[in-house]
N, C-alpha and C positions, 0 to 999 in steps of 0.2 A: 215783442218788448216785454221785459221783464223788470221790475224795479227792484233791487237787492237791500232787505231791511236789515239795518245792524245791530239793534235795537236785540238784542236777545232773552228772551225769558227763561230763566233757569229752572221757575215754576212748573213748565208747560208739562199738561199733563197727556196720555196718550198711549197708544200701543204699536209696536213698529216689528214688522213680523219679516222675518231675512229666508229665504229658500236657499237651502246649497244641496250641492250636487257629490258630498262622499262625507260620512259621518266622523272619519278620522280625524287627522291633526287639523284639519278645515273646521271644524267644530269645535278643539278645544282652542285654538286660537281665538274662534270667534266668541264662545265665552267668555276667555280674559278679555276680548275687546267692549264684550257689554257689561263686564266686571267693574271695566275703568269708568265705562259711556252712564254708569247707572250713579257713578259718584258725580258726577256734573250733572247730570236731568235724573233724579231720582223718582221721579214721578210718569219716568216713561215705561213701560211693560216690552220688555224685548225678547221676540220669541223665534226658537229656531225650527223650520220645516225643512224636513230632507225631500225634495223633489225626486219621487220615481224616475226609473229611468225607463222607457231612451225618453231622454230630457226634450228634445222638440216636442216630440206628443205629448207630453206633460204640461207643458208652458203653451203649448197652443192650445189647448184643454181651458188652462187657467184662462188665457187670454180670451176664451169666449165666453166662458163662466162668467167675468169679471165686464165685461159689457153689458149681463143680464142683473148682475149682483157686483156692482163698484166693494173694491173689496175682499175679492176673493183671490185675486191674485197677489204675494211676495210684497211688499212695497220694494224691497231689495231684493235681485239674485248674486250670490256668490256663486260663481264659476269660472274655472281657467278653459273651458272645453271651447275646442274650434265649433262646434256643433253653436257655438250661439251667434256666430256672423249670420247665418242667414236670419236668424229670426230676428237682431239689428235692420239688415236691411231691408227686411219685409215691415217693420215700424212696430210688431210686435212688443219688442222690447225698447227702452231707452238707455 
């Protein structure tokens, strides 16, 4: 169960760190999107990591990192690669 608060602070303050998988247009898009995301939460810190490849070893690297050290891993990944169903269905990722 989750309860859905609508209640939104525009205040909130914070860092939110996005992993993607090719430094190209993936990247400059994803600036203008934090371009826009910093004019409504400007007190959020948005930062971009380019995830080595091959991207499984990498994410399941993070993902054990981040059971010793909460934290370590992406809060978000950007990626379009098939390479991430299995780590979906291994529960690795969300």
């Amino acid at each position: 169960d989750y309860e859905v608060n609508l209640d939104i602070d525009y205040e909130v303050e914070g860092t939110l760190d996005i992993g993607i998988t090719a430094e190209g247009t993936e990247k400059t898009m994803l600036e203008s999107l934090i371009e826009e995301y910093n004019q409504i939460y400007p007190s959020v810190k948005v930062n971009i990591e380019q995830i080595p490849e091959p991207y499984n070893n990498s994410l399941v690297t993070y993902y054990q990192a981040d059971t010793n050290a909460p934290g370590t891993m992406p809060d978000i990944l950007m990626s379009n690669s098939e390479d991430m169903h299995p780590l979906v269905s291994s529960g690795i990722l969300l």
